[in-house]
C-alpha positions in Angstrom: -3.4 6.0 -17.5 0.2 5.4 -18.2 1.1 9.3 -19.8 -1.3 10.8 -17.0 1.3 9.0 -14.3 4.1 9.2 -16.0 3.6 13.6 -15.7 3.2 13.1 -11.7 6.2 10.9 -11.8 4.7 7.5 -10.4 5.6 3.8 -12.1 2.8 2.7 -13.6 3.7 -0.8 -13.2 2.4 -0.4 -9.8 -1.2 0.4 -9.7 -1.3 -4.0 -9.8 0.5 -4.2 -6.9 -1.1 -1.6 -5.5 -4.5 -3.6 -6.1 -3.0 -6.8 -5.2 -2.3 -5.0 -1.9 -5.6 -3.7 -0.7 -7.2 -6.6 -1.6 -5.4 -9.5 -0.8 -3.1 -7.9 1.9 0.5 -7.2 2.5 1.5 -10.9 2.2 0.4 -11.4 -1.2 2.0 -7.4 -1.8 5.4 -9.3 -1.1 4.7 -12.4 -3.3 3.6 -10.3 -6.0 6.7 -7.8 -6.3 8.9 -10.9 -5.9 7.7 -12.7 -9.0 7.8 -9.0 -11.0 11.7 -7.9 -9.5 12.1 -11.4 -10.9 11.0 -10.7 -14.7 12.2 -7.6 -14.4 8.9 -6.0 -14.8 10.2 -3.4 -11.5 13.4 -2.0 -10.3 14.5 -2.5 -6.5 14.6 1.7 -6.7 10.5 1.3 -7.6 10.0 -0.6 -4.8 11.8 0.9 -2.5 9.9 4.3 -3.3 6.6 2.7 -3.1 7.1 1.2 0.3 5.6 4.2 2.3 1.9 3.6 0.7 2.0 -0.1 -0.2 3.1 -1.8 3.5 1.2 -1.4 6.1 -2.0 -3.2 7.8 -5.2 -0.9 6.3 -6.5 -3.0 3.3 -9.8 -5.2 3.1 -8.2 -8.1 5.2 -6.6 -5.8 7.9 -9.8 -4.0 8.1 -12.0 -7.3 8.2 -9.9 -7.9 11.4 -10.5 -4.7 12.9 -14.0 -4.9 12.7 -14.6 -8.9 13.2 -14.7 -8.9 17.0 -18.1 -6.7 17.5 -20.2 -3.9 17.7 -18.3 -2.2 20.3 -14.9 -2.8 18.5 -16.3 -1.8 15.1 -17.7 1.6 16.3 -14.0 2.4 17.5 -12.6 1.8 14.2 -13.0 4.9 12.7 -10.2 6.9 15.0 -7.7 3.8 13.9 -8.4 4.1 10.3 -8.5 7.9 10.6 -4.5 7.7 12.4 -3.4 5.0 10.3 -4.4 7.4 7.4 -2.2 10.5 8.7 0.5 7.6 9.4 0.7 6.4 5.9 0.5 10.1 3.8 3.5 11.2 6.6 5.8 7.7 5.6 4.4 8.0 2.2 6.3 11.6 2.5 9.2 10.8 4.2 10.0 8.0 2.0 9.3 10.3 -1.4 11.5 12.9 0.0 14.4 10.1 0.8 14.4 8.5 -2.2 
């Protein structure tokens, strides 16, 4: 995937911390980039420009959450996920054109 991401401009040392993220959630996101800025497998610039998509609450945890407290509460969901969609393309934007 490497030469396919490197002609759209986008690190390809972060499609693991981009798994890391919607699966274990934004805690273990922070952890994760700590121990690579540490080895030096990322720059601070990477992860700087990869904030927009990679922190916020809509992964598998967050949504586990959402839904947990019912019927009711799950069947609202959908209009949450749908905004926090549009939310996350727009700071996904603003912080591509930024940086």
């Amino acid at each position: 995937m490497t030469p396919s991401l490197d002609r759209i401009s986008i690190n390809h040392m972060l499609i693991l911390p981009t798994l890391t993220k919607y699966l274990a959630g934004s805690t273990a996101l922070v952890g994760f980039l700590s121990e690579m800025a540490k080895q030096g497998h990322v720059s601070a610039a990477s992860m700087n420009s990869s904030v927009g998509f990679l922190l916020h609450p809509l992964d598998v945890p967050g949504l586990a959450i959402l839904i947990s407290p019912g019927i009711q509460l799950g069947r609202n969901c959908l209009p949450a996920i749908a905004g926090a969609c549009v939310g996350i393309a727009l700071r996904s934007a603003g912080s591509a054109l930024l940086s």
